[in-house]
N, C-alpha and C positions, 0 to 999 in steps of 0.2 A: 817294574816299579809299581805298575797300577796293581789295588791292593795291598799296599805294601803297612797299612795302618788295621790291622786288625778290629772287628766288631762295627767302622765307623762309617762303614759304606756297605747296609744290608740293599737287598734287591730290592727290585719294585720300582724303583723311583722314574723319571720320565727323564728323557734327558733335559729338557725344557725346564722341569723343575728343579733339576738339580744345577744348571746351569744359572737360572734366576738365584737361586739360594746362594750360590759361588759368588756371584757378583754381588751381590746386597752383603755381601761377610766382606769381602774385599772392601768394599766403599765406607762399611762400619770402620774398617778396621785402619783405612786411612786418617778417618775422622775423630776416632776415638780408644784407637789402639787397644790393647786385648785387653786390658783391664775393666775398659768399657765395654767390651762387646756380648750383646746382650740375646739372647735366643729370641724374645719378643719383637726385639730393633731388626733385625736379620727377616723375621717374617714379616714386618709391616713393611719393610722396603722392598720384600722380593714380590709379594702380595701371593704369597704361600703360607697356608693358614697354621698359627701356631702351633695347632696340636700337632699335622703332618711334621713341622721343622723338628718338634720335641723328639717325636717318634724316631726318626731318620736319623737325626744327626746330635741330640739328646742332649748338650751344652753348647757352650762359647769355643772349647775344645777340639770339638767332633766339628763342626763345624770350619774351624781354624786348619785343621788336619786335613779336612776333606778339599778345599782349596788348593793345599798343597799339594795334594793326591792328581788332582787335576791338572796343575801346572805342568807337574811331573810328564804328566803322558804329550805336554803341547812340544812342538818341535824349537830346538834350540839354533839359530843361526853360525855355525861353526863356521870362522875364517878359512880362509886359506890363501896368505899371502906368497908360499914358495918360499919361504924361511921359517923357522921355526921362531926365531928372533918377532919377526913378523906376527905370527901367531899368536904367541903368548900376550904381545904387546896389546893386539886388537881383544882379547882374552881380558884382559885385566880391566880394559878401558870399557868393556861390555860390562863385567863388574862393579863398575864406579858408576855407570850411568844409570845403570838399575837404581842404586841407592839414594842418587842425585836426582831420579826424577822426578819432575812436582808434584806426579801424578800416583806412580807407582812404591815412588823412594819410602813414603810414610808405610804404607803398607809393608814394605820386605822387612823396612827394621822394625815395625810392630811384632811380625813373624819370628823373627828370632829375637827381640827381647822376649817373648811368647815361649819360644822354645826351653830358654836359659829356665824356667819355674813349673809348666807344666809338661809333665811326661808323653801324655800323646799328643802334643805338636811338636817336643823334640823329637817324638820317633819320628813324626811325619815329616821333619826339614832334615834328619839326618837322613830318610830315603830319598828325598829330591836332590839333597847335595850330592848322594852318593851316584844318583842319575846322573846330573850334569858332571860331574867327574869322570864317569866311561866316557862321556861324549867327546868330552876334549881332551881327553888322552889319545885320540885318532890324530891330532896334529903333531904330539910328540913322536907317535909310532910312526910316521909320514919322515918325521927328521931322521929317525934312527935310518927307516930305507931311504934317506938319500944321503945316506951318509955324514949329516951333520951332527950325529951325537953317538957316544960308543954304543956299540952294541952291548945290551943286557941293562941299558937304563931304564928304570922302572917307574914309566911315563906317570901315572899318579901322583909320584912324588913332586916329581915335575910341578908338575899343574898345580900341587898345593902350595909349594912352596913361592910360586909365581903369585897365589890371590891369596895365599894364607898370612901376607904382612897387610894386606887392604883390611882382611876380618879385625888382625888383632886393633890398628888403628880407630876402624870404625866403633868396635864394639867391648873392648878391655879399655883402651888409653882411653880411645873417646877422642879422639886429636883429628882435626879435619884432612882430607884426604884429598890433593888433586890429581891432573892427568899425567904431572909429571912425577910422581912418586907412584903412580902408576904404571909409570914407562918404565921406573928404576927397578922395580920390583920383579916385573918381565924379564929384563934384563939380567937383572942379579939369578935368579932361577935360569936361566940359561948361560952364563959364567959358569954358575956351578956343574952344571950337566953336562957343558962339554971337558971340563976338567974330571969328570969320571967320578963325582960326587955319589950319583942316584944308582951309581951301578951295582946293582942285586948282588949281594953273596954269594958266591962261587960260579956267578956268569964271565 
């Protein structure tokens, strides 16, 4: 995943400084969502001087991206309850809280309303999502060896269709989103999978 955003993370940089820059984009962008986020605002809160921010990360974009980029590489807590049931459930509810939180929530749905208009921080959350996606296909592939779901289910699918009714909620309908339609939604993605829904073409 790391590098996964072409031009927007050239060499050179310190980690210190590219770690203040991450954080001062993140707090922008809590604050003022991408619309607002500004190359100058980003340097006078990181207190990395604006020509370096220009230089490096060159917009509101590069910048947006390169956050991403970062997240990407940070470790994801993957459940493991001994069911798959289990899994998806704490899965989904990891999902909701992200979005829900006071802290962080403003920022992720900045990021992907971010995505939806500009091209290089869609390519950038479409490699973080596709990150988190390997990771937790480990709990579907975990069901399949113990026998909880057929063999040749194509854990990916799995998984999106377990958090892919929270996206559409949150970010098409727009319709508030709790832990119990979180729970349903785990749920219903595992109904279908042990009914042999996901299973791959000629597996």
């Amino acid at each position: 995943m790391s590098g996964g955003v072409g031009g927007v993370r050239p060499g050179g940089r310190t980690a210190r400084t590219r770690d203040a820059v991450r954080r001062a984009t993140l707090a922008e962008l809590a604050e003022r969502g991408f619309d607002g986020l500004t190359v100058e605002a980003v340097a006078a809160r990181s207190g990395v001087h604006k020509t370096t921010v220009y230089r490096r990360w060159r917009n509101a974009a590069g910048l947006a991206a390169d956050a991403l980029d970062l997240a990407a590489e940070e470790s994801w807590p993957l459940p493991d309850t001994g069911t798959v049931r289990g899994d998806l459930r704490a899965i989904t509810a990891l999902v909701l809280a992200g979005f829900d939180d006071p802290e962080r929530g403003p920022t992720a749905r900045a990021l992907v309303a971010a995505a939806v208009h500009d091209p290089t921080t869609g390519a950038a959350l479409h490699q973080f999502l596709l990150g988190r996606l390997g990771q937790a296909e480990a709990v579907v592939e975990r069901a399949i060896g113990r026998g909880e779901l057929p063999v040749g289910t194509d854990p990916g699918e799995v998984v999106r269709t377990a958090v892919g009714a929270l996206y559409y909620r949150l970010f098409i309908t727009r319709e508030p989103v709790d832990a119990g339609q979180a729970t349903r939604a785990a749920d219903a993605a595992v109904v279908a999978a042990r009914a042999g829904v996901f299973v791959r073409d000629g597996d």
